[in-house]
Structure formats: C-alpha cells, structure tokens
N, C-alpha and C positions, 0 to 999 in steps of 0.2 A: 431689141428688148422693149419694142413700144408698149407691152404692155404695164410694162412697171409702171409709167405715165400714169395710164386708164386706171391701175390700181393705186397712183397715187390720188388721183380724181375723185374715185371710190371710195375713198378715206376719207376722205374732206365732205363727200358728196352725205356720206352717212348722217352727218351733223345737221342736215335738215330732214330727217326721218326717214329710216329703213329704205327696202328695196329703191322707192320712187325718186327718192334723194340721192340714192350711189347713183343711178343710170343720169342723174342731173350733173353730179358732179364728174362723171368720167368726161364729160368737157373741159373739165379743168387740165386733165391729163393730158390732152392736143398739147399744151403751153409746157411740155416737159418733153413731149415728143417732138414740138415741129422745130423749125430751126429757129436763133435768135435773129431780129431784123437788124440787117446790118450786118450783120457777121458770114463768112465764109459756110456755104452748108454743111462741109465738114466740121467744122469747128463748133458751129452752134449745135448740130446735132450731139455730136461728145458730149456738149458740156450740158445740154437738157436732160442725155440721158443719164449721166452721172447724178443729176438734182434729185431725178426722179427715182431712182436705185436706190438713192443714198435717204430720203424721203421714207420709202418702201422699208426699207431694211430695219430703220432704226425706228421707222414705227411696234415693228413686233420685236425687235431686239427690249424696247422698253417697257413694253408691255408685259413682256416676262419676267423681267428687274421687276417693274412692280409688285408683280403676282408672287413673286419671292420672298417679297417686303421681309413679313413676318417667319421669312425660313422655311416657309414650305410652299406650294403649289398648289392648293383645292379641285377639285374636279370641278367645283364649280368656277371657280378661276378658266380652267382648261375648258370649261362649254362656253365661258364668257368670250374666250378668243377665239373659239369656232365661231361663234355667231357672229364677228366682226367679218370673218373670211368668209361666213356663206354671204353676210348681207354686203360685199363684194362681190360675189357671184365670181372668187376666183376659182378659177380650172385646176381638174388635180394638182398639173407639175407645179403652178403657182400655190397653191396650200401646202403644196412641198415643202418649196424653200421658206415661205412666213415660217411654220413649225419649226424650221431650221434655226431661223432668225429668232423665234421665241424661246427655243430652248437655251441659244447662244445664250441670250439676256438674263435667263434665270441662274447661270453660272456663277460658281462664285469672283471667277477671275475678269469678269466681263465689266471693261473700264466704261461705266453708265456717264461720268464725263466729259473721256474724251469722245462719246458719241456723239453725246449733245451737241459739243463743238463743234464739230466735223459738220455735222447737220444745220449748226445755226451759219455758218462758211457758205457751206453751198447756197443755201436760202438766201446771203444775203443778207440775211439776220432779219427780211420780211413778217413785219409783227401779224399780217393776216395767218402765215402759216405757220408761226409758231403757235400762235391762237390753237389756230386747227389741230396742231398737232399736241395740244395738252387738252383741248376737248376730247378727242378720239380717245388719248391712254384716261383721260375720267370717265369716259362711257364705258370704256372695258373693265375699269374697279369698282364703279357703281355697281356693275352687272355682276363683279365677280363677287366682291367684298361689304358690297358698301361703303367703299371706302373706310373702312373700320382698321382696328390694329396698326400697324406702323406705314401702311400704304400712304397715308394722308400725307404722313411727314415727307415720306420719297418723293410724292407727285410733288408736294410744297417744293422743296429741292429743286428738281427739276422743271417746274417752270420758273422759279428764282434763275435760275439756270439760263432759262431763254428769255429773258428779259420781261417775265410779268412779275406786276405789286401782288400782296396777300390780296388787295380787293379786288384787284379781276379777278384771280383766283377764286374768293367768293363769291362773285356773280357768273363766272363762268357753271362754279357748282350748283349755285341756286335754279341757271338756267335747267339746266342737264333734269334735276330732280323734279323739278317744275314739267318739265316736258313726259318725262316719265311717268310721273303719278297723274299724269293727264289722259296715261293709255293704259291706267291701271297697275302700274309697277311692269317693271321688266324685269329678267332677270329671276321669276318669282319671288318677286319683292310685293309684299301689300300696298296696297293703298294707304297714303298716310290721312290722317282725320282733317278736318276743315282746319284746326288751331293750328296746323304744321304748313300746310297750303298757305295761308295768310302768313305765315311766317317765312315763308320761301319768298313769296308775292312782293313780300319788304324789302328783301335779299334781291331779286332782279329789280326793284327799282331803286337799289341803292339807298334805302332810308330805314328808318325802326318808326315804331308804335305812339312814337316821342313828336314824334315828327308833326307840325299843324297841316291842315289841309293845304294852304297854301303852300306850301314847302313840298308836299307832297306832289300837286301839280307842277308845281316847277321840276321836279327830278323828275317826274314821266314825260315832259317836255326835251329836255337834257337828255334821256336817255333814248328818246324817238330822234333827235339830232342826232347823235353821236352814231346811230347803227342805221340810221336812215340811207336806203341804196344808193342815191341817185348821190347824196355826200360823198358815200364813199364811194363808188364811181369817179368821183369829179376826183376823188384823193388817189387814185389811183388801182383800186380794186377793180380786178378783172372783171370784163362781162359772165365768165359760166361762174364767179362766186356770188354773183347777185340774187340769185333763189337763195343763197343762204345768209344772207342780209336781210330777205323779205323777211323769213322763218326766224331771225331773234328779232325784227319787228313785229311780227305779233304775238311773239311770246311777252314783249314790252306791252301790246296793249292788254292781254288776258289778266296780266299781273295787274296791272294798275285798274282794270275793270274789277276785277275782282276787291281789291282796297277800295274803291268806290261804292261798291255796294255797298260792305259791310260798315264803314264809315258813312253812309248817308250823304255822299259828296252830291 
C-alpha cells in the first residue's frame, strides 16, 4: 500500500499550492513508505504503513465530519473534496476508498474523537503534521463553506484536539485566505477588497491596526524566525517539507510588505 504514503505526501504537498505542491510533497510520502532506521524492515515497514493509512483515512474521514457540521452535505462541500482528490492526482480505486472514508465521516455514528486520537498516536503527536493535517481539512471548508455555519466550531474542536491554541488557528486561517484571495478566490469564492487583505495581512503577522511600526517589524521578524526552513530543519523538520516552509515564508513577507506600504514604513 505504498501508495497511501505518496497520498499522504500529497496532502501535506497541497499546502504549498495545487498540482506543483502535491508532486513536492509526495516526497514526504517515501518517510511513510521506507523502513524506520534502525529498526527491522519488517517492522519499520508495518509501522510506516500503518502511519501512513491511518494519515490517509482520517484525512477524508474528517473532512466529511466537517462537511456535515451544519447536518447536511452541499454539493459544493462534495466539489470541495473532489478537488482535494484530483489535486492528489489519486487513481480511480484510491478516490474509491477517500469517498469511502468521506462518507464514513459524515455519519452520524462516526467517533470524530477517537480518530483524532488514533491519528495523533501514530504521528507521535508531531505538531508539523498535525499542522498539516488541520491546514488540509481548512482548505477543504474554505473551499466548501467558507468556513461559515457550525464548521468553524468543529474544526476549532479539532485542532483543540491536536494540540493547537485559537492563535494558530487564526493564523493558520489568515494564511489559507491570504493565499487564496491571492489567486482570486477559490472555490468560487470572490476576491475580497483591499480593507479585508490588510486585515488578513495583520492576521499572518500576528498583530492589529493598534500595533506601532516598530512592534510591527518586530513580529515580521518573529514570524520570519519562527517558519524560517533552515530553523526548522535544524528542529527537526524533514528535508521534502522544506518547500513548504519556503511557501509560509513568503506568504510572511507578502503580508508584511503589503502592511508596509500602506503604512508608509
């Protein structure tokens, strides 16, 4: 099943934009497929492909939960989660079993807890992919919903779940929305106006309106640390998720260039 891997990859890979991003990230996938160092290649094998399955599954298990939030399903919900499957480039029998997995999750009976758990177990409880994996379900409710109606509270929930504060949470959103209205909306979503961009702008660097210039340089300093590759390299992030390290490094500088203009810095 090495392809669960490649489509766990895929997932992760999407978060630095469409097609060019998943074929980046199916690298990541090798690290779910190859064996653990150290360990027996039986053994390591099981246990990466277990990560990886378990990655896979409760991706689109959640995704459907979400899509449910509000008690029903939208068709546009249901384009938002094809489009995650094409921009995977997964093969018929794999958009099989995702649907599979999506419908599970929209069920009434389907325990959105003990998945999480299950999933933050295997992982490790690795905050890079627990990251990844509530970026991914807010790309698909952006797409679907706009995160509008009781979705927000669910996702809240579950990444509460997997060990993030509300404020990642809101900068993970501001990133996503930022990146979006950057390619014109997705999703057929509009363009939002210059006043909502500047306000997103504040959102990825962590500050408001309030904030003096110098304060303001300080937290795009802080936030170019904190997502800088070569840091988190040294902290232990993989080499194939280092293009998506680049990709919210420059979304850190767009933001803060853009606060720069308009403020005269």
């Amino acid at each position: 099943m090495q392809w669960i891997g490649k489509a766990v990859g895929g997932v992760i890979g999407l978060l630095t934009g469409g097609p060019v991003g998943a074929a980046i990230g199916v690298l990541l996938g090798h690290q779910f497929d190859s064996p653990v160092p150290g360990r027996a290649p039986g053994a390591g094998s099981a246990s990466a492909t277990q990560v990886g399955e378990r990655f896979f599954r409760t991706t689109f298990q959640v995704m459907g939960h979400v899509a449910k939030a509000d008690g029903r399903v939208s068709e546009r919900e249901i384009q938002a989660a094809r489009a995650v499957m094409s921009e995977l480039r997964l093969q018929p029998a794999q958009v099989q079993v995702a649907i599979a997995c999506f419908t599970e999750g929209k069920a009434p009976q389907f325990a959105v807890n003990g998945a999480l758990d299950g999933l933050y177990r295997a992982c490790g409880g690795r905050a890079d992919l627990m990251r990844a994996f509530v970026e991914i379900q807010m790309r698909a409710a952006l797409m679907g919903n706009d995160l509008q109606t009781s979705a927000r509270g669910v996702l809240q929930n579950i990444a509460a779940r997997l060990g993030l504060g509300g404020l990642e949470f809101a900068h993970i959103e501001a990133v996503l929305r930022m990146h979006r209205n950057a390619q014109g909306g997705r999703g057929g979503a509009a363009p939002v106006d210059e006043a909502a961009r500047l306000a997103q702008a504040y959102k990825v660097l962590e500050c408001s309106p309030q904030n003096s210039n110098e304060e303001l340089s300080l937290a795009y300093r802080r936030q170019l640390s904190r997502h800088h590759p070569d840091k988190l390299k040294a902290n232990g992030l993989p080499d194939s998720m280092i293009e998506h390290a680049k990709e919210r490094t420059q979304q850190i500088i767009e933001a803060w260039e853009l606060v720069r203009e308009r403020r005269g810095i």
